[in-house]
N, C-alpha and C positions, 0 to 999 in steps of 0.2 A: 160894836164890840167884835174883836176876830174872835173867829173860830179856832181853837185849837185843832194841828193839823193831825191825821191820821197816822199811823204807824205804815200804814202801805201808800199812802203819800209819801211821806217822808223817803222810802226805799226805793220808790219810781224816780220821785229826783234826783236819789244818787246814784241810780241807773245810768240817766241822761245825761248826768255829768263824767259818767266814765268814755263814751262816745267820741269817735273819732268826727267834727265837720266834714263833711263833703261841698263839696262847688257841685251845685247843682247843673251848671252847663258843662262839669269835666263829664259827669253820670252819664249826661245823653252823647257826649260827643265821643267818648271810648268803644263804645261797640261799633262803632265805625273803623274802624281799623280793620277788621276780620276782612271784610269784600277784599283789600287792596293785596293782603298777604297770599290769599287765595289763585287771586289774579295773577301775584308774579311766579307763585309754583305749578299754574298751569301754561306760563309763557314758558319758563324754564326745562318743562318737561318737551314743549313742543320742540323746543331751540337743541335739546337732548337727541332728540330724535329725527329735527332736520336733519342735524350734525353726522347723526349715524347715517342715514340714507345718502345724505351729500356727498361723503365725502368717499372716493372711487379709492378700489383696491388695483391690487398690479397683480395680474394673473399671464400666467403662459398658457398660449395657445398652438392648436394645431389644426390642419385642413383636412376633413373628412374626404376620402381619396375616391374616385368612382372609376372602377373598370371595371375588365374581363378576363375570364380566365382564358381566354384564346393571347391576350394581351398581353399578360402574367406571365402565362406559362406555367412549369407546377408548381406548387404552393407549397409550401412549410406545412407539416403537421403535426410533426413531433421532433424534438432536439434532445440530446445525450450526450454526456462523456461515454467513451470508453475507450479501446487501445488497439492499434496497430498489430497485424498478430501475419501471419503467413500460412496459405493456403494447408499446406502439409504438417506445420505446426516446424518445431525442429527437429532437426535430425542429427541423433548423439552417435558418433561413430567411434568405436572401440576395437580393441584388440579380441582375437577368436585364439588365439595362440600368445602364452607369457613371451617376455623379453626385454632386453633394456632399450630404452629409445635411444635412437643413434641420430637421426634427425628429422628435422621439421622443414616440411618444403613449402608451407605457407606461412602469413602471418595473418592474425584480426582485421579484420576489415576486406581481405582479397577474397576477389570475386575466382569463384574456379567453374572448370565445365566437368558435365559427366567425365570420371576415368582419372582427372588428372591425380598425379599423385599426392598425396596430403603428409603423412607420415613412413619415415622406413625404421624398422627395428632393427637389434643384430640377428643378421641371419647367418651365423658360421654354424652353429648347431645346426641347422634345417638344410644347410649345404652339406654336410656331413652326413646328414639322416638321409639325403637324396644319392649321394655320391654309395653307402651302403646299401642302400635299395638295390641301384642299377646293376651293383657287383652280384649282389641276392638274385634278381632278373637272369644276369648271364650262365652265374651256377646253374640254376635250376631250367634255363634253355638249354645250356650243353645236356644234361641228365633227362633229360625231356630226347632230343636228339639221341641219345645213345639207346634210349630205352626205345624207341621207335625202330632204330637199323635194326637191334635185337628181335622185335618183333619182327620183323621183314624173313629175314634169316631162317625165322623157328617157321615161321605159316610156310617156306620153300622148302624146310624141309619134311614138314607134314604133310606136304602134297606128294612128297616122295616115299613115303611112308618111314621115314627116320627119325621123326620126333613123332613121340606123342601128343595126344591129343591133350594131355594134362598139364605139360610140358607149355605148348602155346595158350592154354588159357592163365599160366601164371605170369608170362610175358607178356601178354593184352594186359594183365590187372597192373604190372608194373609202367606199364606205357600209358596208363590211365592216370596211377598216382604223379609220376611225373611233367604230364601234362598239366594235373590240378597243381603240382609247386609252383610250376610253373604259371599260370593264372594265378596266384596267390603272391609272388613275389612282383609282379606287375601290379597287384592293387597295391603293394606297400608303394612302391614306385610310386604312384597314382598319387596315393597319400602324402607321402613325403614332398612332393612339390608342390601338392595344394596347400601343405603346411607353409613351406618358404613363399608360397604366392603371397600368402596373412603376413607374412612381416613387412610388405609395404601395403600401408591403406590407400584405398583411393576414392575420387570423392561418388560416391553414390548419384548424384544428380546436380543438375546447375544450381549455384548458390552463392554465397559467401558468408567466411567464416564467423563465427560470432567468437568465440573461446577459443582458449586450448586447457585442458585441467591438467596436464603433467608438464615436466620440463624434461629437457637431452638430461641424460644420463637415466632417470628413475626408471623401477623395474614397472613394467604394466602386464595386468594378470589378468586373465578375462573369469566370469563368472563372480565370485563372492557378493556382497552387499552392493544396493542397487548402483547405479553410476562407478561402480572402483574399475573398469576396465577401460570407462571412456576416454577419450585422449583430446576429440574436436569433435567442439558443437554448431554447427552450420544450418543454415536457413536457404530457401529457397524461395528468392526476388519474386518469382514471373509470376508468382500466384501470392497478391498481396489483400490482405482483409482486413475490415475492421470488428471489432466483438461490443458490443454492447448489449446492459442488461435492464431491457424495459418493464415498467411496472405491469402487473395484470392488468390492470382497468385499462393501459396504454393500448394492449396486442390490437384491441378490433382496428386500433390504425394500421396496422402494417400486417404487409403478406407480401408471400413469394413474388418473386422480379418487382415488387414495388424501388420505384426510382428512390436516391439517395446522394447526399452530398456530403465528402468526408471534407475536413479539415484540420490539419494537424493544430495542434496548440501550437510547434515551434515556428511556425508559417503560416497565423491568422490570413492572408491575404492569397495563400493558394487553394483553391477549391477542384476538389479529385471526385469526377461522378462516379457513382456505384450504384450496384442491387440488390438489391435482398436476395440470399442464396440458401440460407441454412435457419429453419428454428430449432433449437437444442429442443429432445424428448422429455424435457424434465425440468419443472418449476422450481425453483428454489425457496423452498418453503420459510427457510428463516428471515429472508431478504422479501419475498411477493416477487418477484423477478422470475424473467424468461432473457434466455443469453439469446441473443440472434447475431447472424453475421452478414455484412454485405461483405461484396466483393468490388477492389479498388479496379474500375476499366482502365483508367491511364495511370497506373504506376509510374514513377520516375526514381531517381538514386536519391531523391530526397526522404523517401518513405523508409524509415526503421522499423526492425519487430520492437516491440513495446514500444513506442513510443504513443505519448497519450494525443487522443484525439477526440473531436467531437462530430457527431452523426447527424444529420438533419435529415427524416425520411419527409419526402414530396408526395403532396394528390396527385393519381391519376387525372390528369388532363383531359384522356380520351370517357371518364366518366362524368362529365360535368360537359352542360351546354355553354360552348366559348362563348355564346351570344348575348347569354343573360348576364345584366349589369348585377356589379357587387359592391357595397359603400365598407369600406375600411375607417376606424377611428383608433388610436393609439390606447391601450389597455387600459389610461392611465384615465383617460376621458371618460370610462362609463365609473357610472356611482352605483349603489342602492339605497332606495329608504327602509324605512321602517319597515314596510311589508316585502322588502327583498325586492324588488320592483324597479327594474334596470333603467336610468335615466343620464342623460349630458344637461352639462350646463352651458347653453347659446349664445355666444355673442351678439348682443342686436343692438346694435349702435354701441351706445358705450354705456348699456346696459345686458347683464345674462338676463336668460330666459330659461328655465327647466324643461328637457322636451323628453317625454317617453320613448323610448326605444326599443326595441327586441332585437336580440344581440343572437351571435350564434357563435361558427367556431372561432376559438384563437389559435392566430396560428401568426409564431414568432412574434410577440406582442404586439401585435394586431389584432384585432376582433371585431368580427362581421356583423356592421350593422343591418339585418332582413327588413326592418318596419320602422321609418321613423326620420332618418335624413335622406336625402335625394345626391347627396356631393357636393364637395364647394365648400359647406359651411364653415365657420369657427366656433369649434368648440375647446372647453377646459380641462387642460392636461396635470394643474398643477394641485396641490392640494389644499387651497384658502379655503376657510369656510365660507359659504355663500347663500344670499337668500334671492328672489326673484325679485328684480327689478333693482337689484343692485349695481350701484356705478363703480365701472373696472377702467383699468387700463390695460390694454393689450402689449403681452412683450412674447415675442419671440425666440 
Protein backbone atom coordinates (compact mmCIF):
# COMPACT_ATOMS: atom_id res chain seq x y z
CA UNK A 1 0.00 0.00 0.00
CA UNK A 2 1.63 3.65 -0.94
CA UNK A 3 2.27 5.92 1.42
CA UNK A 4 0.54 9.07 1.40
CA UNK A 5 3.08 11.63 0.38
CA UNK A 6 4.17 14.50 2.69
CA UNK A 7 3.39 18.17 2.58
CA UNK A 8 7.26 19.00 2.49
CA UNK A 9 7.60 16.28 -0.17
CA UNK A 10 5.29 17.32 -2.19
CA UNK A 11 6.92 21.36 -2.10
CA UNK A 12 10.62 19.73 -2.76
CA UNK A 13 9.22 18.24 -5.91
CA UNK A 14 7.98 21.47 -7.06
CA UNK A 15 11.02 22.96 -6.22
CA UNK A 16 12.81 20.66 -8.61
CA UNK A 17 10.61 21.05 -11.12
CA UNK A 18 11.07 24.85 -11.37
CA UNK A 19 15.00 24.12 -12.09
CA UNK A 20 16.74 25.06 -14.84
CA UNK A 21 19.03 21.31 -16.60
CA UNK A 22 22.44 21.95 -16.71
CA UNK A 23 25.00 19.68 -19.07
CA UNK A 24 27.03 18.64 -16.71
CA UNK A 25 30.20 18.65 -19.20
CA UNK A 26 29.22 22.57 -20.09
CA UNK A 27 29.71 23.12 -15.81
CA UNK A 28 33.15 21.68 -15.89
CA UNK A 29 34.23 22.99 -19.15
CA UNK A 30 33.11 27.06 -18.71
CA UNK A 31 35.69 27.99 -16.04
CA UNK A 32 37.99 27.27 -18.53
CA UNK A 33 37.65 30.22 -20.38
CA UNK A 34 39.09 32.55 -17.66
CA UNK A 35 43.18 31.44 -18.30
CA UNK A 36 42.80 32.26 -22.13
CA UNK A 37 41.05 35.89 -21.62
CA UNK A 38 43.82 36.43 -19.13
CA UNK A 39 46.39 35.49 -21.50
CA UNK A 40 45.41 37.78 -24.27
CA UNK A 41 45.12 40.93 -21.93
CA UNK A 42 48.62 40.29 -20.77
CA UNK A 43 49.81 39.76 -24.53
CA UNK A 44 48.02 42.98 -25.29
CA UNK A 45 49.47 45.02 -22.80
CA UNK A 46 53.05 43.68 -23.54
CA UNK A 47 52.30 44.53 -27.58
CA UNK A 48 51.02 48.12 -25.77
CA UNK A 49 54.19 48.72 -24.55
CA UNK A 50 56.56 47.21 -27.18
CA UNK A 51 54.71 49.54 -29.37
CA UNK A 52 55.54 52.50 -27.14
CA UNK A 53 59.23 51.70 -26.61
CA UNK A 54 59.57 50.65 -30.44
CA UNK A 55 58.44 53.03 -31.98
CA UNK A 56 61.50 56.23 -32.27
CA UNK A 57 60.50 59.93 -31.99
CA UNK A 58 62.18 62.67 -34.35
CA UNK A 59 64.11 65.07 -32.23
CA UNK A 60 66.54 68.00 -33.10
CA UNK A 61 69.76 68.02 -32.22
CA UNK A 62 72.84 69.84 -31.44
CA UNK A 63 76.80 69.50 -30.86
CA UNK A 64 78.11 70.26 -27.43
CA UNK A 65 81.06 72.70 -28.65
CA UNK A 66 84.65 72.55 -26.68
CA UNK A 67 86.91 75.46 -26.60
CA UNK A 68 88.79 78.19 -25.18
CA UNK A 69 88.53 81.32 -24.23
CA UNK A 70 92.01 82.37 -25.90
CA UNK A 71 90.06 80.77 -28.96
CA UNK A 72 86.75 82.76 -28.48
CA UNK A 73 88.03 85.74 -27.56
CA UNK A 74 85.43 87.82 -25.33
CA UNK A 75 82.38 86.33 -24.61
CA UNK A 76 78.80 87.58 -24.47
CA UNK A 77 77.52 88.33 -21.01
CA UNK A 78 74.96 90.35 -21.18
CA UNK A 79 72.57 91.91 -24.22
CA UNK A 80 70.18 95.10 -24.23
CA UNK A 81 68.17 97.23 -26.24
CA UNK A 82 68.77 100.65 -25.92
CA UNK A 83 69.49 103.91 -28.11
CA UNK A 84 72.12 105.75 -30.02
CA UNK A 85 72.62 108.96 -28.12
CA UNK A 86 75.85 111.61 -28.58
CA UNK A 87 78.61 112.21 -26.47
CA UNK A 88 77.44 116.02 -25.56
CA UNK A 89 73.97 115.11 -25.66
CA UNK A 90 72.36 118.02 -28.23
CA UNK A 91 72.97 121.18 -28.49
CA UNK A 92 69.73 123.76 -28.84
CA UNK A 93 71.02 126.96 -30.22
CA UNK A 94 68.90 130.06 -29.82
CA UNK A 95 68.63 133.72 -30.17
CA UNK A 96 70.38 136.09 -27.06
CA UNK A 97 68.96 139.27 -28.89
CA UNK A 98 64.74 139.33 -30.42
CA UNK A 99 64.42 139.55 -34.27
CA UNK A 100 62.87 138.29 -37.29
CA UNK A 101 64.68 135.54 -39.01
CA UNK A 102 66.00 136.66 -42.32
CA UNK A 103 67.73 133.47 -43.25
CA UNK A 104 68.82 130.07 -42.85
CA UNK A 105 72.34 129.03 -44.14
CA UNK A 106 71.77 125.35 -43.26
CA UNK A 107 69.46 122.64 -43.93
CA UNK A 108 68.64 118.95 -41.54
CA UNK A 109 70.97 116.68 -42.04
CA UNK A 110 74.27 119.19 -42.93
CA UNK A 111 77.17 118.40 -41.37
CA UNK A 112 78.86 121.99 -40.20
CA UNK A 113 82.35 122.74 -38.42
CA UNK A 114 83.08 124.96 -35.40
CA UNK A 115 82.03 128.85 -36.38
CA UNK A 116 80.16 128.23 -39.52
CA UNK A 117 77.31 130.36 -39.81
CA UNK A 118 73.79 128.62 -39.15
CA UNK A 119 71.21 131.52 -38.85
CA UNK A 120 71.26 135.40 -39.69
CA UNK A 121 68.50 137.73 -38.12
CA UNK A 122 67.67 141.45 -39.25
CA UNK A 123 70.18 143.35 -38.26
CA UNK A 124 69.25 147.03 -39.34
CA UNK A 125 68.23 147.89 -35.70
CA UNK A 126 71.77 146.77 -34.22
CA UNK A 127 73.31 148.49 -37.31
CA UNK A 128 71.69 151.60 -36.20
CA UNK A 129 72.27 151.00 -32.42
CA UNK A 130 76.26 150.57 -33.50
CA UNK A 131 76.28 153.40 -36.12
CA UNK A 132 74.80 155.61 -32.69
CA UNK A 133 77.27 154.51 -30.43
CA UNK A 134 80.22 155.40 -32.45
CA UNK A 135 78.65 159.06 -33.00
CA UNK A 136 78.22 158.91 -28.87
CA UNK A 137 82.25 157.70 -28.88
CA UNK A 138 83.23 160.61 -31.02
CA UNK A 139 81.10 163.29 -29.06
CA UNK A 140 82.39 162.30 -25.90
CA UNK A 141 86.27 161.99 -27.44
CA UNK A 142 86.05 165.48 -28.79
CA UNK A 143 84.82 166.79 -24.89
CA UNK A 144 87.28 164.55 -23.42
CA UNK A 145 89.98 166.46 -25.76
CA UNK A 146 88.74 169.87 -25.07
CA UNK A 147 88.51 169.25 -21.53
CA UNK A 148 92.20 167.95 -21.34
CA UNK A 149 93.80 171.15 -23.53
CA UNK A 150 91.65 173.07 -20.75
CA UNK A 151 93.46 171.37 -18.21
CA UNK A 152 96.94 172.04 -19.82
CA UNK A 153 96.19 175.83 -20.03
CA UNK A 154 94.96 176.30 -16.38
CA UNK A 155 98.11 174.05 -14.51
CA UNK A 156 100.52 176.82 -17.03
CA UNK A 157 99.00 179.25 -15.80
CA UNK A 158 99.16 178.24 -12.06
CA UNK A 159 102.66 177.83 -12.35
CA UNK A 160 102.63 181.33 -13.26
CA UNK A 161 100.71 182.38 -10.46
CA UNK A 162 97.44 183.38 -12.73
CA UNK A 163 95.11 180.90 -11.91
CA UNK A 164 94.09 179.68 -8.83
CA UNK A 165 94.55 176.91 -7.29
CA UNK A 166 90.63 176.33 -7.17
CA UNK A 167 90.46 177.21 -10.54
CA UNK A 168 92.71 173.95 -11.84
CA UNK A 169 91.21 171.63 -9.36
CA UNK A 170 87.69 172.29 -11.05
CA UNK A 171 89.44 171.71 -14.52
CA UNK A 172 91.04 168.28 -13.29
CA UNK A 173 87.32 167.29 -12.03
CA UNK A 174 85.93 168.23 -15.59
CA UNK A 175 88.92 166.29 -17.41
CA UNK A 176 87.97 163.40 -15.33
CA UNK A 177 84.25 163.37 -16.04
CA UNK A 178 84.92 163.64 -19.60
CA UNK A 179 87.38 161.03 -19.77
CA UNK A 180 84.58 158.66 -17.86
CA UNK A 181 81.98 159.67 -21.02
CA UNK A 182 84.23 158.89 -22.63
CA UNK A 183 84.85 155.16 -21.38
CA UNK A 184 81.20 154.81 -21.06
CA UNK A 185 80.25 155.77 -24.64
CA UNK A 186 82.99 153.01 -25.80
CA UNK A 187 81.23 150.33 -23.64
CA UNK A 188 77.84 151.21 -25.50
CA UNK A 189 80.02 150.80 -28.71
CA UNK A 190 81.22 147.60 -27.21
CA UNK A 191 77.66 146.52 -26.59
CA UNK A 192 76.04 147.41 -29.56
CA UNK A 193 78.24 145.33 -31.88
CA UNK A 194 78.13 142.35 -29.60
CA UNK A 195 74.48 142.86 -30.05
CA UNK A 196 74.74 142.82 -34.10
CA UNK A 197 77.38 139.87 -33.52
CA UNK A 198 73.87 137.75 -31.87
CA UNK A 199 72.07 138.34 -35.03
CA UNK A 200 74.07 135.80 -36.97
CA UNK A 201 74.46 132.39 -35.01
CA UNK A 202 77.09 130.19 -35.66
CA UNK A 203 77.59 126.84 -34.95
CA UNK A 204 79.18 126.18 -31.44
CA UNK A 205 80.99 122.99 -32.40
CA UNK A 206 81.25 120.12 -35.20
CA UNK A 207 78.13 118.45 -35.79
CA UNK A 208 75.16 118.28 -37.80
CA UNK A 209 71.97 119.73 -37.83
CA UNK A 210 69.08 117.71 -36.45
CA UNK A 211 65.99 120.50 -36.50
CA UNK A 212 65.17 123.89 -37.07
CA UNK A 213 61.85 125.06 -34.87
CA UNK A 214 61.26 128.48 -36.51
CA UNK A 215 60.83 129.38 -40.15
CA UNK A 216 62.33 132.93 -42.37
CA UNK A 217 60.15 135.51 -41.61
CA UNK A 218 58.90 134.57 -37.72
CA UNK A 219 59.93 136.86 -34.74
CA UNK A 220 62.61 134.93 -32.35
CA UNK A 221 62.84 136.25 -28.84
CA UNK A 222 65.15 134.96 -26.41
CA UNK A 223 64.27 134.14 -22.65
CA UNK A 224 60.42 133.33 -22.03
CA UNK A 225 59.19 129.56 -21.51
CA UNK A 226 61.76 126.91 -21.94
CA UNK A 227 62.97 126.24 -25.81
CA UNK A 228 60.77 129.63 -27.33
CA UNK A 229 64.07 131.28 -28.33
CA UNK A 230 65.71 128.19 -29.96
CA UNK A 231 65.98 128.19 -33.80
CA UNK A 232 68.62 124.78 -34.44
CA UNK A 233 68.99 121.78 -32.77
CA UNK A 234 72.31 120.09 -33.58
CA UNK A 235 74.35 117.00 -32.43
CA UNK A 236 77.82 116.44 -32.37
CA UNK A 237 79.09 113.06 -34.53
CA UNK A 238 82.84 112.54 -33.17
CA UNK A 239 81.54 111.54 -29.91
CA UNK A 240 78.81 108.89 -30.46
CA UNK A 241 77.29 106.45 -27.55
CA UNK A 242 74.98 104.14 -26.63
CA UNK A 243 72.46 104.30 -23.32
CA UNK A 244 71.24 101.53 -22.05
CA UNK A 245 69.21 100.68 -18.86
CA UNK A 246 70.42 97.31 -17.04
CA UNK A 247 68.65 95.55 -14.49
CA UNK A 248 70.25 95.56 -10.72
CA UNK A 249 70.89 91.93 -10.27
CA UNK A 250 72.65 92.46 -14.13
CA UNK A 251 75.35 95.44 -12.75
CA UNK A 252 77.92 92.89 -11.13
CA UNK A 253 78.50 92.16 -15.00
CA UNK A 254 79.60 95.17 -16.05
CA UNK A 255 82.25 98.01 -15.12
CA UNK A 256 84.20 100.79 -16.36
CA UNK A 257 86.28 100.11 -19.83
CA UNK A 258 84.55 96.79 -19.92
CA UNK A 259 84.57 95.88 -23.79
CA UNK A 260 81.12 96.01 -25.77
CA UNK A 261 79.46 95.54 -28.93
CA UNK A 262 76.79 97.95 -30.46
CA UNK A 263 74.57 97.10 -33.15
CA UNK A 264 72.03 99.16 -34.64
CA UNK A 265 68.57 97.43 -35.31
CA UNK A 266 68.74 99.21 -38.83
CA UNK A 267 72.00 97.42 -39.72
CA UNK A 268 71.73 93.87 -37.93
CA UNK A 269 75.00 92.87 -39.71
CA UNK A 270 77.28 95.89 -38.64
CA UNK A 271 78.89 95.46 -35.49
CA UNK A 272 80.61 98.92 -33.79
CA UNK A 273 83.04 97.98 -30.78
CA UNK A 274 82.65 100.11 -27.61
CA UNK A 275 83.24 100.58 -23.72
CA UNK A 276 81.81 101.15 -20.95
CA UNK A 277 82.41 104.86 -20.03
CA UNK A 278 79.65 106.33 -17.67
CA UNK A 279 77.41 104.59 -14.82
CA UNK A 280 74.43 107.23 -14.13
CA UNK A 281 74.55 108.18 -10.05
CA UNK A 282 71.06 106.99 -9.68
CA UNK A 283 68.83 103.84 -9.83
CA UNK A 284 65.73 104.10 -11.16
CA UNK A 285 63.57 102.95 -8.59
CA UNK A 286 60.38 102.35 -10.51
CA UNK A 287 61.96 100.51 -13.37
CA UNK A 288 65.14 98.51 -10.96
CA UNK A 289 67.38 100.00 -13.73
CA UNK A 290 70.76 101.64 -13.86
CA UNK A 291 71.43 103.75 -17.34
CA UNK A 292 75.01 103.06 -18.34
CA UNK A 293 76.84 104.28 -21.40
CA UNK A 294 79.37 102.84 -23.78
CA UNK A 295 81.13 104.81 -26.12
CA UNK A 296 81.00 103.91 -30.02
CA UNK A 297 85.22 103.52 -30.97
CA UNK A 298 84.44 103.46 -34.72
CA UNK A 299 81.73 105.70 -35.45
CA UNK A 300 80.62 106.00 -39.26
CA UNK A 301 77.75 108.35 -41.03
CA UNK A 302 75.59 105.47 -40.42
CA UNK A 303 75.16 106.09 -36.64
CA UNK A 304 72.05 108.40 -35.77
CA UNK A 305 71.03 110.08 -32.41
CA UNK A 306 68.18 107.99 -31.36
CA UNK A 307 68.27 105.59 -33.38
CA UNK A 308 67.60 102.20 -31.49
CA UNK A 309 70.24 99.83 -30.87
CA UNK A 310 71.25 96.75 -29.08
CA UNK A 311 74.43 96.48 -26.60
CA UNK A 312 76.11 93.13 -26.06
CA UNK A 313 78.81 93.73 -23.02
CA UNK A 314 81.98 91.09 -23.38
CA UNK A 315 84.24 89.02 -20.55
CA UNK A 316 87.32 90.18 -20.00
CA UNK A 317 89.59 87.83 -21.73
CA UNK A 318 92.58 88.99 -19.73
CA UNK A 319 90.58 87.59 -16.59
CA UNK A 320 90.02 83.89 -17.44
CA UNK A 321 92.81 81.39 -18.24
CA UNK A 322 92.66 81.01 -22.34
CA UNK A 323 94.06 77.54 -21.58
CA UNK A 324 91.31 75.99 -19.70
CA UNK A 325 88.82 74.03 -22.09
CA UNK A 326 84.87 75.24 -21.87
CA UNK A 327 81.87 72.71 -23.13
CA UNK A 328 79.13 75.06 -24.58
CA UNK A 329 75.36 73.40 -25.20
CA UNK A 330 72.50 75.47 -26.83
CA UNK A 331 69.96 76.75 -23.67
CA UNK A 332 67.50 74.80 -25.13
CA UNK A 333 69.39 71.30 -24.38
CA UNK A 334 69.50 71.59 -20.61
CA UNK A 335 66.22 70.36 -18.63
CA UNK A 336 65.36 70.19 -14.95
CA UNK A 337 63.54 67.50 -13.00
CA UNK A 338 61.62 67.40 -10.32
CA UNK A 339 64.33 68.29 -7.75
CA UNK A 340 65.53 71.37 -10.04
CA UNK A 341 68.56 69.11 -10.94
CA UNK A 342 70.08 70.24 -14.27
CA UNK A 343 70.33 67.38 -17.06
CA UNK A 344 70.54 66.75 -21.25
CA UNK A 345 69.15 64.24 -23.03
CA UNK A 346 72.05 61.99 -25.08
CA UNK A 347 72.08 60.66 -28.13
CA UNK A 348 73.52 57.02 -27.94
CA UNK A 349 72.72 55.33 -31.06
CA UNK A 350 69.37 55.71 -31.78
CA UNK A 351 68.47 55.74 -28.43
CA UNK A 352 68.62 59.10 -25.54
CA UNK A 353 70.21 58.65 -22.57
CA UNK A 354 69.78 61.29 -19.46
CA UNK A 355 73.21 62.64 -18.36
CA UNK A 356 73.56 65.09 -15.14
CA UNK A 357 75.25 68.08 -15.81
CA UNK A 358 76.30 71.29 -13.81
CA UNK A 359 75.77 74.17 -16.05
CA UNK A 360 77.14 77.72 -15.34
CA UNK A 361 76.99 81.00 -17.05
CA UNK A 362 74.70 81.80 -20.16
CA UNK A 363 75.96 83.84 -22.19
CA UNK A 364 74.01 84.62 -25.49
CA UNK A 365 71.96 81.37 -25.39
CA UNK A 366 74.57 79.34 -24.72
CA UNK A 367 75.27 77.78 -21.42
CA UNK A 368 78.44 76.37 -19.93
CA UNK A 369 78.44 73.19 -19.35
CA UNK A 370 81.47 72.73 -15.95
CA UNK A 371 80.62 68.82 -15.05
CA UNK A 372 79.15 66.33 -17.21
CA UNK A 373 80.00 66.43 -21.23
CA UNK A 374 83.64 66.34 -22.41
CA UNK A 375 82.60 67.88 -26.39
CA UNK A 376 81.56 66.30 -29.43
CA UNK A 377 78.36 64.90 -28.15
CA UNK A 378 74.65 64.95 -29.43
CA UNK A 379 72.40 66.32 -27.34
CA UNK A 380 68.42 67.45 -27.45
CA UNK A 381 67.52 70.85 -28.28
CA UNK A 382 63.92 70.35 -28.99
CA UNK A 383 61.16 69.93 -26.72
CA UNK A 384 59.58 66.07 -27.22
CA UNK A 385 58.79 64.46 -24.27
CA UNK A 386 61.17 61.80 -23.48
CA UNK A 387 62.02 58.81 -21.25
CA UNK A 388 65.56 56.88 -21.09
CA UNK A 389 66.12 54.39 -23.58
CA UNK A 390 63.96 55.82 -25.87
CA UNK A 391 64.07 55.40 -29.81
CA UNK A 392 64.70 58.80 -31.72
CA UNK A 393 65.59 59.92 -34.75
CA UNK A 394 67.96 62.64 -35.26
CA UNK A 395 67.26 65.74 -37.45
CA UNK A 396 69.01 68.60 -37.62
Amino acid sequence: MTEPLSISDTLKDDLNSLRLGRDEEELTRRPRRWPWVFAALVLAGALAVWWRQGAAVDVVVAEATRTTAAETGPLPVLSGSGYIVTGERYVSIGVRVPGRIERYFVEEGQSVRKGDPLVQLDDRDYRAQVARAEAQVALAKAQWELAEAELQRVRSLRAQGVASQQELDVQESRARVARAALAQAEAELQQARVNLDYTLLRAPTDGVILSKAKEVGEIAVPGGFAGSGDLIRMANLSDMRAQIDVNEADLARVYMGQQAVVTPDAYPDAKYPAEVVKFYPQVDRSKGTLRIEVRILQPDERLLPDMSARVTFLADVQQANGSDPMVFVPAAAVRRNERGEAFVWLVDGEKVRSRPVQVGTTLAGRVQVREGLAGGELVVVSATPLRDGQRVRVQR
